[in-house]
Phi, psi and omega in degrees: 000151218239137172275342185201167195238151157271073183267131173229148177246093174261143170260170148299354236235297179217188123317093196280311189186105172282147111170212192238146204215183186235000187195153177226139149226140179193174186265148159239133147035287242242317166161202176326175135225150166237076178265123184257181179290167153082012198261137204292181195278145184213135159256112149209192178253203196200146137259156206297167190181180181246125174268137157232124183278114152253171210227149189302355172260349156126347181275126164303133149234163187225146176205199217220096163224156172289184152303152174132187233205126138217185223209081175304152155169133213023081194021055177221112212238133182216133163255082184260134191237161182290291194221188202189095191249146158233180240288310226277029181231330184323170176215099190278315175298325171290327177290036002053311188264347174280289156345326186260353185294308192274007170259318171316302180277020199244326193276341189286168174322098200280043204244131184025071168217152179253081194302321169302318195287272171335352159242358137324299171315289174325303168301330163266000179264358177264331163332297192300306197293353169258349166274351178286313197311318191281330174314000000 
């Protein structure tokens, strides 16, 4: 029984975050996740949220990822994601200005708008802004 997980967290952009941790908590399509060592193989997709990392010495760290898939097996947990922040990288007025864009357009005439996008927008400008608020 494997005491830690190998998590790498990948962007387009980079390596967000390697190494060995003892826990993930993060949303999938489908609701929570928790993943720990020893957690049987999993594919799912992920929506944006505040993800959290522990780390084998017990330090929390937390960070703002998007869409995108992971993917559990043999204790090896890979997160690729659209962006991946972590709170001191937020830009809290643009999610904020993202947020009120996308609220607009969801109370507004919905007639050629793309409701899936906008609430999409929304869901990653209230992610960031609750992970800059709780830093």
């Amino acid at each position: 029984m494997s005491k830690v997980l190998k998590l790498t967290v990948l962007t387009p952009d980079r390596e967000f975050y390697q190494g060995e941790v003892i826990k993930v908590i993060t949303e999938s399509t489908l609701g929570g996740i928790t993943i720990l060592p020893d957690h049987m193989p999993l594919i799912t997709t992920l929506k944006p949220a505040d993800t959290v990392i522990v780390q084998k010495d017990n330090k929390e760290l937390k960070a703002f990822t998007s869409v995108g898939v992971l993917e559990v097996k043999e204790n090896e947990l890979r997160i690729l994601c659209d962006v991946c922040e972590w709170p001191e990288e937020i830009d809290i007025r643009r999610a904020e200005e993202a947020r009120d864009r996308a609220e607009k357009r969801l109370t507004s005439n919905k007639d050629g708008i793309d409701v899936q996008r906008a609430e999409l927008a929304l869901a990653r400008a209230l992610a960031r802004i609750n992970l800059k608020q709780q830093g």
